[in-house]
C-alpha positions as CSV (number, residue, x, y, z in Angstrom):
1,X,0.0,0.0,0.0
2,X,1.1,3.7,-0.6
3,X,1.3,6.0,1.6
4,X,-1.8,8.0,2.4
5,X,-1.6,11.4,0.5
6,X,-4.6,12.6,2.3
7,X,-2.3,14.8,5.4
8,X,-0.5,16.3,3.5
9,X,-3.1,17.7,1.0
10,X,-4.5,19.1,3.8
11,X,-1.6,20.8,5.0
12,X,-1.1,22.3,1.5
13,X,-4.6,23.6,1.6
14,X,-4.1,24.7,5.1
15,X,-0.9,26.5,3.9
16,X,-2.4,27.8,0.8
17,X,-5.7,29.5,2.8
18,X,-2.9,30.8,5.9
19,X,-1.4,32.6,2.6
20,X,-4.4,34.0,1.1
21,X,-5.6,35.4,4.3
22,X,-2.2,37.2,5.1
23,X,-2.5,38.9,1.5
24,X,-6.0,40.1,2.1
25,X,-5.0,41.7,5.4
26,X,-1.8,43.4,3.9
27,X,-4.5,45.0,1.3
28,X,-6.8,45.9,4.1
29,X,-4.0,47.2,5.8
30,X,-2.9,49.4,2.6
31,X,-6.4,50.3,2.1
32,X,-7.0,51.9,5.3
33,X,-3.4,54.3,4.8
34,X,-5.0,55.4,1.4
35,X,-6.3,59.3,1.9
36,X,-10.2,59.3,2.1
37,X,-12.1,60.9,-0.7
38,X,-15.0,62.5,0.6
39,X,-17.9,61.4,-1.1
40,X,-21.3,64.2,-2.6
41,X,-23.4,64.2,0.8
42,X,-27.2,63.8,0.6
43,X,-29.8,66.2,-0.2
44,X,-31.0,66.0,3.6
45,X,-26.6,66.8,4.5
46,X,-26.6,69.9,2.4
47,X,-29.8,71.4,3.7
48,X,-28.9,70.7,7.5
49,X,-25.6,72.9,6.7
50,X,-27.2,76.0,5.0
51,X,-29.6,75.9,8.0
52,X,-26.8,75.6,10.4
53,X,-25.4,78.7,8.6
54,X,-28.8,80.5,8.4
55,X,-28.5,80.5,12.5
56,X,-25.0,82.1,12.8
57,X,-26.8,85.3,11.2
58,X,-28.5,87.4,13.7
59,X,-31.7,88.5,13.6
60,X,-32.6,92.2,14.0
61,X,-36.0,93.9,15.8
62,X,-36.7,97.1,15.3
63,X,-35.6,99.4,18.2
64,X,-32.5,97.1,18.9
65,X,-29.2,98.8,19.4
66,X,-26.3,97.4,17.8
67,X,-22.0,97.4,18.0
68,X,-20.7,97.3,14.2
69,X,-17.8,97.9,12.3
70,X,-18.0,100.9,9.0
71,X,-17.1,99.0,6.1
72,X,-18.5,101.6,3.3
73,X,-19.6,105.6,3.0
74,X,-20.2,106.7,-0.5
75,X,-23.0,108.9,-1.3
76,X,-25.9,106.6,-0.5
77,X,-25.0,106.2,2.6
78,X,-23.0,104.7,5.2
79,X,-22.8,100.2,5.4
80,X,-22.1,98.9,9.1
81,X,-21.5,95.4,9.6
82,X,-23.5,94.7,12.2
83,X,-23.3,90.6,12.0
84,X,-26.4,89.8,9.7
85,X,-26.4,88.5,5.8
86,X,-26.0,91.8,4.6
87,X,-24.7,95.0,5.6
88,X,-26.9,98.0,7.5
89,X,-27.4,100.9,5.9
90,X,-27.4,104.6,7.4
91,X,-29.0,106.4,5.1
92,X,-27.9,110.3,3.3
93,X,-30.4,112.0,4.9
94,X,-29.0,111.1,8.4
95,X,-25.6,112.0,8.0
96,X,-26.1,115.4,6.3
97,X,-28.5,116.3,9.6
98,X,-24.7,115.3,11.7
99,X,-22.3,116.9,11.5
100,X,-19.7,114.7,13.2
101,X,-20.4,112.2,10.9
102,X,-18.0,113.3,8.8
103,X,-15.5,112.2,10.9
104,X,-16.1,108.8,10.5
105,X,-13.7,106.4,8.9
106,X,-14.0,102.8,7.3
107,X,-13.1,100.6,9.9
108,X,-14.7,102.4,12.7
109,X,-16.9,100.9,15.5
110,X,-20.2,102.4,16.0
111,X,-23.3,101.9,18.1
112,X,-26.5,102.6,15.7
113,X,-30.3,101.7,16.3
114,X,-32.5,99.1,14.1
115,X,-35.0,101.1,12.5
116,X,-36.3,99.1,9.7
117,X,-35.1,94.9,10.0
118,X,-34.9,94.9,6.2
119,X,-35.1,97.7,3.9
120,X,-34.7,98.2,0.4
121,X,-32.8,95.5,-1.3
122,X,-32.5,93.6,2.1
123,X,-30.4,96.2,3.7
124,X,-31.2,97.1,7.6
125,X,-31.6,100.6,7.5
126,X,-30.2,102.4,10.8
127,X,-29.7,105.3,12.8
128,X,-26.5,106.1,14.5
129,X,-28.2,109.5,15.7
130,X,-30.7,107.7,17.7
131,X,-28.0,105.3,19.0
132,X,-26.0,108.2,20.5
133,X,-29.5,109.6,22.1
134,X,-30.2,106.1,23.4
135,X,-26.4,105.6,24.8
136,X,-26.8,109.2,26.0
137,X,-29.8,108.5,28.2
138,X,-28.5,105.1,29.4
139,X,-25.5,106.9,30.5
140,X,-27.4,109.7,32.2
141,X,-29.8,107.5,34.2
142,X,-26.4,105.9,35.3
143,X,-25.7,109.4,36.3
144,X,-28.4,110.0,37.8
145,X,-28.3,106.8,40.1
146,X,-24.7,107.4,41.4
147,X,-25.3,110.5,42.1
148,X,-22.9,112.0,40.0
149,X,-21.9,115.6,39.0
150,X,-20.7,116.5,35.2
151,X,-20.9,119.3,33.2
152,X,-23.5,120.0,30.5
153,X,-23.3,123.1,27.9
154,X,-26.0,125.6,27.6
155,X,-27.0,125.8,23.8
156,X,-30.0,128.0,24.6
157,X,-32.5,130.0,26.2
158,X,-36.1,128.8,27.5
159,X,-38.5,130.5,29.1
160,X,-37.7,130.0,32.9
161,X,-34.8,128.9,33.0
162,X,-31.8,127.3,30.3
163,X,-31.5,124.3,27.5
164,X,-28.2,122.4,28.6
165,X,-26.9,119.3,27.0
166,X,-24.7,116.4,28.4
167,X,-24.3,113.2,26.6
168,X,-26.2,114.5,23.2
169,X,-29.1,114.5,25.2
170,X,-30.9,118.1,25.9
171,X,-32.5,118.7,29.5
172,X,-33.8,121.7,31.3
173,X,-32.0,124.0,34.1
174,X,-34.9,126.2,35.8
175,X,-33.8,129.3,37.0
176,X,-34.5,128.4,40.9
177,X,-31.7,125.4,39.7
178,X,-29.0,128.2,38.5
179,X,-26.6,129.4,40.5
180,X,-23.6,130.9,38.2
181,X,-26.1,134.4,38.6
182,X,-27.6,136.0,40.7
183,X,-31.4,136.0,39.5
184,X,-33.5,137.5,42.6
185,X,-34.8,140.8,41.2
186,X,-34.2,140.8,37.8
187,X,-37.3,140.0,35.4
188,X,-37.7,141.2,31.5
189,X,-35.0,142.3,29.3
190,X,-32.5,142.3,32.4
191,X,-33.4,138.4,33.4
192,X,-33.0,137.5,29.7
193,X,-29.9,139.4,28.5
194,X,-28.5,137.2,32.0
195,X,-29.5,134.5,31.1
196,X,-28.2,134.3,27.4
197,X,-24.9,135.7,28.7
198,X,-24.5,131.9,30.0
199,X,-25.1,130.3,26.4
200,X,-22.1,128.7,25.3
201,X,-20.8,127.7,28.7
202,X,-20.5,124.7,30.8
203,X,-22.2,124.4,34.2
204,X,-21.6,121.4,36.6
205,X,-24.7,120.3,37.3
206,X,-26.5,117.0,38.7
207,X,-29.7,115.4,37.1
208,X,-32.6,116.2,39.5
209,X,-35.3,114.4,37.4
210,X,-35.0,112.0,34.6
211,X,-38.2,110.1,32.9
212,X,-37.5,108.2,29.8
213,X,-40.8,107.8,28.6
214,X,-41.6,110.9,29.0
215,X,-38.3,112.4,27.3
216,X,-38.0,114.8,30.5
217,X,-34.8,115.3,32.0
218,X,-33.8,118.4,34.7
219,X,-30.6,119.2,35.6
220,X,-29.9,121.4,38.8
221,X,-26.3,123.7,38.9
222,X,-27.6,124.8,42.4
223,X,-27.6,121.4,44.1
224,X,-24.1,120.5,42.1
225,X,-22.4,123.8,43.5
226,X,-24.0,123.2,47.3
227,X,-22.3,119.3,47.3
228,X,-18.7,120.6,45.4
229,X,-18.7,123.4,47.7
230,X,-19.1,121.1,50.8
231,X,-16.6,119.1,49.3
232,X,-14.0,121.5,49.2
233,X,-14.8,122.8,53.1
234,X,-14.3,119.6,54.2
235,X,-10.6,119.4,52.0
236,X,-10.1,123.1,53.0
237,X,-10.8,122.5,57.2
238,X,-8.4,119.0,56.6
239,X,-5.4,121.5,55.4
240,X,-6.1,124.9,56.9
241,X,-3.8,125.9,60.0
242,X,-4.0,128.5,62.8
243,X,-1.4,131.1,62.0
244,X,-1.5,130.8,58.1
245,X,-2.4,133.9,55.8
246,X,-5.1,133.1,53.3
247,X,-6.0,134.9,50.6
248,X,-9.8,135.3,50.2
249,X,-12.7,137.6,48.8
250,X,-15.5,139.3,51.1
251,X,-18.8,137.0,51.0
252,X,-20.8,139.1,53.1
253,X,-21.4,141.6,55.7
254,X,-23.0,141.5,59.1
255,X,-23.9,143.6,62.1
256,X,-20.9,141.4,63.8
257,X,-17.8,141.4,61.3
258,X,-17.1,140.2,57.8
259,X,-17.5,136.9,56.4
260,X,-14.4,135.9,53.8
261,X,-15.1,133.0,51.7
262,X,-11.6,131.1,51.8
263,X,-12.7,129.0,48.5
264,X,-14.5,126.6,49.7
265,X,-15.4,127.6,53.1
266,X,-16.1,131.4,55.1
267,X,-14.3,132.5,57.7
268,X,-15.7,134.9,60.3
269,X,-13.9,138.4,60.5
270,X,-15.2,139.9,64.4
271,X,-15.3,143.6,64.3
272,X,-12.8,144.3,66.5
273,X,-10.4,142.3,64.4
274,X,-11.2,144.0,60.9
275,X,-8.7,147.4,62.6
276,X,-6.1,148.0,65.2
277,X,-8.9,151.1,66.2
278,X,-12.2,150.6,66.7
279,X,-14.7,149.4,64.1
280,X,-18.8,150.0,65.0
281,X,-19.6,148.8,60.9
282,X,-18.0,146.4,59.0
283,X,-18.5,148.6,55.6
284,X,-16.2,151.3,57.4
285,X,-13.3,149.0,56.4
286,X,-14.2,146.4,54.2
287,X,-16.7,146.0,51.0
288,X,-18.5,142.8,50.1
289,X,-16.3,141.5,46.9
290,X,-13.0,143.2,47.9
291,X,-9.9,140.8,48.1
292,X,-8.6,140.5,51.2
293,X,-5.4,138.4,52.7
294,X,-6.4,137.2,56.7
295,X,-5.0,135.9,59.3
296,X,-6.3,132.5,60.6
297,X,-6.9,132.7,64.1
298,X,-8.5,129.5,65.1
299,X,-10.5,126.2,63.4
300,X,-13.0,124.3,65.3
301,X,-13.7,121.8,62.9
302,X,-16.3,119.8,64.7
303,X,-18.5,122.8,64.4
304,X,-17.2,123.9,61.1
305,X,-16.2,127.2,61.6
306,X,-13.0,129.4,60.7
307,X,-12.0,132.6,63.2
308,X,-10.5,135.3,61.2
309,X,-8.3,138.3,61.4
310,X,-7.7,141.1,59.2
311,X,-5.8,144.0,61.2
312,X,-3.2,141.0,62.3
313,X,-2.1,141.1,58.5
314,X,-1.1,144.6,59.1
315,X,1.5,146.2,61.1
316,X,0.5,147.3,64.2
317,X,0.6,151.5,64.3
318,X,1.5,152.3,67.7
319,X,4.6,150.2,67.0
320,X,6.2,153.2,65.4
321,X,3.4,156.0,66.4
322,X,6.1,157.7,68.4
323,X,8.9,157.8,65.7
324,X,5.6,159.0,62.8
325,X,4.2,161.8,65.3
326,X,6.2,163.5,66.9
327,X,5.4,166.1,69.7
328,X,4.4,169.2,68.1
329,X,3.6,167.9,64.2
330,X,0.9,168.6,62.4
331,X,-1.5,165.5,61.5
332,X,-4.8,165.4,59.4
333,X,-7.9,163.5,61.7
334,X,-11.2,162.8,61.2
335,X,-13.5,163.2,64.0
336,X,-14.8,159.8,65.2
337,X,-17.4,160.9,68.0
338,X,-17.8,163.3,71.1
339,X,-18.2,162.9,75.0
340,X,-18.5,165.6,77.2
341,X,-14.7,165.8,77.8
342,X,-13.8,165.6,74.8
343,X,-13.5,164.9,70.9
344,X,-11.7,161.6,69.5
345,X,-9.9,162.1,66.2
346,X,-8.6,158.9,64.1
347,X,-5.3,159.6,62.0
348,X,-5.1,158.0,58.4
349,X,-3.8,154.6,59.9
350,X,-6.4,154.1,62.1
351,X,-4.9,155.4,65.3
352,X,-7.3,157.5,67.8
353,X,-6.5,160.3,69.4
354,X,-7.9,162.5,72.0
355,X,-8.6,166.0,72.0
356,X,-9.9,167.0,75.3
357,X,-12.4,170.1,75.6
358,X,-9.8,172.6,76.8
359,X,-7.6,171.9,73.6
360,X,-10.2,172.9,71.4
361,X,-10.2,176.5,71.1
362,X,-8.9,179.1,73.4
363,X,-12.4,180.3,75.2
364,X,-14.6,178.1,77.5
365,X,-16.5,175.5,75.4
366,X,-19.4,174.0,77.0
367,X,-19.7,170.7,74.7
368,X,-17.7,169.3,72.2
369,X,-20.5,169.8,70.0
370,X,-20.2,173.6,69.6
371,X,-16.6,173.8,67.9
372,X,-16.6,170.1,65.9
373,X,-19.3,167.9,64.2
374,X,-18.6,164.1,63.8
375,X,-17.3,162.8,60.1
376,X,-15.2,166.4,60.0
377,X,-11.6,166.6,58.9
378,X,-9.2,168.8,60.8
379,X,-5.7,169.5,61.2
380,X,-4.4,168.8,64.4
381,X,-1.0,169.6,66.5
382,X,0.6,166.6,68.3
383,X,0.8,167.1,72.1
384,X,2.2,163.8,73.7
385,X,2.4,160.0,72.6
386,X,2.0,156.9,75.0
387,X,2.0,153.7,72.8
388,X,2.7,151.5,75.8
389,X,-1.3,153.0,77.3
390,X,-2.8,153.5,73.3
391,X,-3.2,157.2,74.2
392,X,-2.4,160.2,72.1
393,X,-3.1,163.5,72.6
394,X,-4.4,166.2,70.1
395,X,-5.1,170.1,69.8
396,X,-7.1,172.3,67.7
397,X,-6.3,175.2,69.6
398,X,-2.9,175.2,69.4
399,X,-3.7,175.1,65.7
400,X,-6.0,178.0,65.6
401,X,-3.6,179.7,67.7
402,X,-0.7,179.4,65.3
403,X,-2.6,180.6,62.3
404,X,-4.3,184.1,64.3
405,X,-1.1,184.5,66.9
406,X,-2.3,187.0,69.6
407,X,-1.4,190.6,69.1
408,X,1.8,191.8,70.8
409,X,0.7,194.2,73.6
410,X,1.1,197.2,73.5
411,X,4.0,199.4,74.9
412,X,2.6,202.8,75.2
């Protein structure tokens, strides 16, 4: 018998399969390294994407306001980018009404309001004027909530009061909200001619009342001024120290002194420190308005008030009174008041002097009264000076009897 063949057949065919499947993976292998070729997707793909696309567009409402980028001005108009399929448009007639739109370069960012979604050949039209009167109001209401102060320009004059704008939005200063004049008193022509003397200028003011809806918005300079001016007494009481000079302008009078306004905060000027002599009224040395530099004399900051000095910004007369008068000049007085013994007489630097009833003219005099009035001038000899006592003594008579000498007597 032969030898069975049958084995080894089998092993051939075994060997033969083992080969055919390590061919087929080294094409599987090669097929999968091959660069994919993206086949056409299906109707349904291509739809799905355009719709995606359709979503990254946004969609405008009329009354919307909007950041975009200037990518056109030509004649019709100016195109923003504002994110949707096409371009907005801000038309002609807008930007000739601006002024400042002529400033405006491609490439710019600008805040402009939908007013139409889609206009003429789908193009949004819309406003950039009504954006910076929206952006304007948004700001002031912010504004208003802080509690801010800013400035806004008068551009005109309204009956009872001014036309002020801040932000490109226009508001209303009543007159009893002014403070840069004085308006008590005036009325007609005079309140008017005022009144437009303050077009053009900038007032710090704070927004009193402010209604959307109602476009009404009030601004009040008076309340503004009150809070700066409390904010610089408080800075001014922080810095101010006893023994400085200041420099500061008469606020007002009273029966009691003179009140300086230091900028920021008044001082109080006592009467008997406006002179070295004696004051009885204020307006006998100092007018409201004049500039005047005073001495600080004391601060009491927990009750806010500032003690002032004016004659200790002067030198003090009777310093040197003996070396300007001496006994037996001539000075030029003014008579101050009478008593019964006597007539007081203040010199040109505010000294007082005495001239008692027996120096005023050679014969008896009963009263003061009958040789001198107050407010009269005279010329007056020097007879002694004490500055150590503040005394200085004066004669008319030996005036008089200088100018109409006695007659000799005779010698028959």
């Amino acid at each position: 018998m032969q030898p069975s063949e049958g084995p080894a057949r089998y092993r051939e065919v075994e060997s033969t399969e083992e080969s055919g499947q390590r061919v087929s993976n080294r094409v599987e292998t090669y097929r999968s390294e091959l660069p994919r070729v993206a086949s056409d997707p299906p109707e349904e793909s291509m739809g799905q994407l355009m719709a995606d696309a359709e979503q990254g567009y946004r969609t405008l409402r009329r009354g919307d306001m909007l950041e975009g980028t200037v990518v056109s001005i030509d004649r019709e108009g100016i195109l923003v980018d504002v994110g949707t399929k096409s371009e907005g448009v801000i038309p002609l007639s807008e930007t000739q009404r601006v002024a400042d739109l002529a400033d405006l370069a491609i490439g710019d960012t600008v805040y402009v309001i939908v007013v139409q979604p889609e206009g003429r050949e789908g193009h949004a039209v819309l406003s950039l004027n009504r954006a910076r009167s929206e952006r304007g109001w948004r700001t002031l209401q912010a504004k208003f909530d802080a509690g801010e102060i800013f400035p806004a320009r008068v551009v005109d004059v309204n009956r009872g009061g001014l036309v002020a704008e801040a932000e490109g939005v226009r508001g209303f200063v009543p007159i009893s909200q002014i403070s840069s004049i004085r308006v008590n008193g005036l009325n007609g022509d005079e309140l008017d001619h005022a009144l437009r003397e303050l077009v053009g200028r900038d007032l710090a003011v704070k927004v009193l009342e402010l209604s959307r809806p109602r476009n009404r918005l009030i601004f009040s300079e008076r309340v503004a001024a009150q809070e700066l001016r409390g904010q610089r007494r408080d800075k001014l009481l922080a810095e101010l120290q006893e023994g400085e000079i200041r420099h500061g302008r008469v606020s007002s009078l009273s029966d009691f002194g003179a009140f300086v306004d230091l900028g920021g905060a008044d001082g109080l000027v006592h009467l008997s420190e406006l002179a070295w002599h004696q004051v009885s009224d204020p307006s006998e040395v100092v007018q409201v308005g004049d500039e005047v530099d005073v001495y600080v004399l004391a601060i009491d900051r927990d009750r806010r008030k500032i003690s002032l000095s004016l004659r200790r910004t002067q030198p003090e007369p009777w310093a040197t009174a003996q070396e300007r008068y001496p006994v037996g000049s001539l000075v030029t007085a003014k008579i101050t008041r009478l008593t019964t013994f006597g007539a007081f007489a203040r010199l040109d630097d505010g000294i007082e002097g005495l001239i008692h009833v027996s120096e005023l003219s050679n014969h008896h005099v009963a009263h003061p009264r009958n040789v001198v009035h107050e407010g009269e001038t005279l010329t007056l000899r020097v007879l002694r000076v004490e500055p150590e006592r503040r005394r200085l003594g004066l004669s008319l008579r030996q005036v008089e009897q200088m100018d109409h000498p006695e007659p000799l007597p005779n010698d028959e």
